[in-house]
N, C-alpha and C positions, 0 to 999 in steps of 0.2 A: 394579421401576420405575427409569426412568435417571434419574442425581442431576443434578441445575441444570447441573454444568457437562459433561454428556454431552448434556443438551438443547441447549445453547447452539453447541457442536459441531456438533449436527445441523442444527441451524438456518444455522448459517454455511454447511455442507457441502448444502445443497440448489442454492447459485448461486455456489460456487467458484471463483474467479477462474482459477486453475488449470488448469480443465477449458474455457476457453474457445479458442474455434478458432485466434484468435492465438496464444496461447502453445503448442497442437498441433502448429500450422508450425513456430515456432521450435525446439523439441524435437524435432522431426523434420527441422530442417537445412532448412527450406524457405522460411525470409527469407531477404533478401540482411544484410549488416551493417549496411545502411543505414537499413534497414527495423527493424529490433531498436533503431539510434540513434533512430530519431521514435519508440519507445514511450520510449526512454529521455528524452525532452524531457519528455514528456507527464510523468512519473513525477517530473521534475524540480519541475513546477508544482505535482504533487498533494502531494507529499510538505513545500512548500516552506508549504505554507498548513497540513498535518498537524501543522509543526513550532509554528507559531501558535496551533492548539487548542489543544497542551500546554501551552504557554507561559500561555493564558487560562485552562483547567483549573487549573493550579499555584496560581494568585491569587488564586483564588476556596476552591478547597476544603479547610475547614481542618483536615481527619483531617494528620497528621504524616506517616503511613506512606507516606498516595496525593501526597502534594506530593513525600515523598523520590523516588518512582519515578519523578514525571514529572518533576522534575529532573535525575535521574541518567541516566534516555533521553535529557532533550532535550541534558543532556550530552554527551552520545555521541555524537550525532548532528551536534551545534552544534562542538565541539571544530575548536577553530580551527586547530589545526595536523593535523588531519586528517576535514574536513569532510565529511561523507557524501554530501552535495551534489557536491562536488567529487569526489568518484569517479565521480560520475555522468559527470560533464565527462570525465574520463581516458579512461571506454569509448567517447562520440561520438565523441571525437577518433581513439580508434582502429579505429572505423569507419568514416573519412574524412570526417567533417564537421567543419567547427570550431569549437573550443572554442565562440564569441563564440554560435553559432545556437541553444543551449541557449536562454538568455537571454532570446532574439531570436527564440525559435519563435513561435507561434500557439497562444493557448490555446484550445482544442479546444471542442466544444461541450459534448462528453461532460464534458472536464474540469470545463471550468467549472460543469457541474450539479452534481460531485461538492464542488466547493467549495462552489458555495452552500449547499447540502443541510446539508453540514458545518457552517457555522455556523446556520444555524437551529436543528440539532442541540443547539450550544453554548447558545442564549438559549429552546428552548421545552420541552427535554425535560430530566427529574431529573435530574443531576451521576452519579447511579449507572447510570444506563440509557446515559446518553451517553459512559461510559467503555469500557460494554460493546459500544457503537458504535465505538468506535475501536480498542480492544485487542482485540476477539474479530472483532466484524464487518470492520473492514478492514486489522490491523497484524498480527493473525496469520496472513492470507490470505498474506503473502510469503514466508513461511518455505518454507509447502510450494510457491511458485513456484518460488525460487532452487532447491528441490532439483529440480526438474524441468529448468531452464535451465543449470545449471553444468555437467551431462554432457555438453547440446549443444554448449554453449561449450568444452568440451575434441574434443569427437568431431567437431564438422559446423566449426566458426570458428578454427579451430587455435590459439588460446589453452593456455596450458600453466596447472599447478594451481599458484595461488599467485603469479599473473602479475599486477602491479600494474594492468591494465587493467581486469582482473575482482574488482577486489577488493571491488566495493559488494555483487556478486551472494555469494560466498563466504565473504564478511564474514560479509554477515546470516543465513546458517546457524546460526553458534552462536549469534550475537548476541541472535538472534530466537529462538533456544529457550529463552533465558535470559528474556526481555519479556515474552514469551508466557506463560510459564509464571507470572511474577506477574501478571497482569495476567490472567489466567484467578483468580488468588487474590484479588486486591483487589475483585474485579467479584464474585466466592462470596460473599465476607467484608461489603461492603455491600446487594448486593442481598439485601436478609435480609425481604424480606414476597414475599406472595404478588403483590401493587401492583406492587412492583420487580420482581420479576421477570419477569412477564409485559410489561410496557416492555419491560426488556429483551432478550426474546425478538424482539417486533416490531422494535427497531431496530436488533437483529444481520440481521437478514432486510431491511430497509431499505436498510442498508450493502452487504451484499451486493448487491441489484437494482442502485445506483449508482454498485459501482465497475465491475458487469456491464458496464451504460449506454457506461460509461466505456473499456472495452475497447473495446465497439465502436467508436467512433469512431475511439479509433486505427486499429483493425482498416481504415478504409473510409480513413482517410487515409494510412496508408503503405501499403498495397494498392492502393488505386485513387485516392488524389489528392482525394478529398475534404473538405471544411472541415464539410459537415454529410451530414445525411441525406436532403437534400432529390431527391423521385424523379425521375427520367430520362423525357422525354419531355412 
């Protein structure tokens, strides 16, 4: 029988963000720069509200272990002399858009679902299910992205390994095996009933369908210029 965190694996790996047709292109060289910059906005928003659950998580739950982790992420992340945010900014900028239109993009429709979703997340479901929402269902989904995107980014965008432009995507290779891997521990260690778990199954499969959602949109707006999905004709 597969153990809790081989289910929850599977669970995530049925609507993998990874496998979706956007990041196919990108991995096969078939954006322009500009086009890889509007997912980078978009990731700027998702990530920027991501760092807010942590931050609401941390306040609220009073295990020692799971506040040290999401402190020391949102550390990581938040570090002001080298903002993970701000990486993001380095890569638009060197795919010809400027810094300021991050900022000053369009939150997306997709996006915005995945934000709200998220907090409903934070105020309707159990503190252990909605961990397993955020560290299995949508924080672990990046690891295995960058590792798909950094070979294009050397092979198809002539980016060199180690190039301060790429550094949000190459970062969070190790970064994110390290989060990952607790964060698959802390979500084993409290999901301890049959209750919790089973939560937590549906809301790694929830995360999944909404950051899917969420590709799309970019997918229709830096492909074809779209702000929704609304049909043609």
């Amino acid at each position: 029988m597969a153990t809790f965190r081989e289910q929850l694996t599977a669970r995530r790996n049925q609507k993998h963000s990874k496998d979706h047709p956007f990041f196919n292109k990108w991995a096969a060289g078939e954006l322009t720069k500009e086009q890889t910059a509007l997912y980078c906005q978009q990731h700027f928003h998702f990530v920027g509200e991501y760092l807010n659950w942590m931050a609401y998580q941390a306040s609220q739950i009073p295990h020692r272990d799971v506040k040290t982790y999401l402190f020391e992420n949102l550390g990581d992340e938040e570090n002001p002399d080298d903002r993970h945010l701000d990486m993001l900014k380095d890569y638009v900028v060197s795919a010809g858009l400027p810094r300021e239109s991050v900022d000053a993009s369009p939150v997306l429709v997709g996006t915005e679902g995945l934000q709200n979703w998220g907090w409903r997340m934070m105020y309707q479901k159990p503190w252990q299910a909605t961990l397993a929402g955020m560290f299995i269902g949508l924080e672990s989904q990046f690891l295995d992205i960058c590792k798909k995107l950094v070979p294009a980014l050397h092979k198809h965008y002539g980016y060199k390994p180690g190039q301060r432009e790429i550094r949000f995507f190459e970062e969070h290779i190790g970064a994110d095996e390290i989060h990952a891997g607790k964060g698959f521990a802390i979500v084993e260690k409290y999901c301890n009933t049959p209750e919790l778990q089973e939560i937590a199954f549906k809301t790694v499969e929830e995360a999944t369908v909404r950051r899917w959602r969420y590709m799309n949109s970019i997918y229709w707006y830096a492909l074809h210029g779209k702000l929704d999905d609304t049909p043609e004709g």
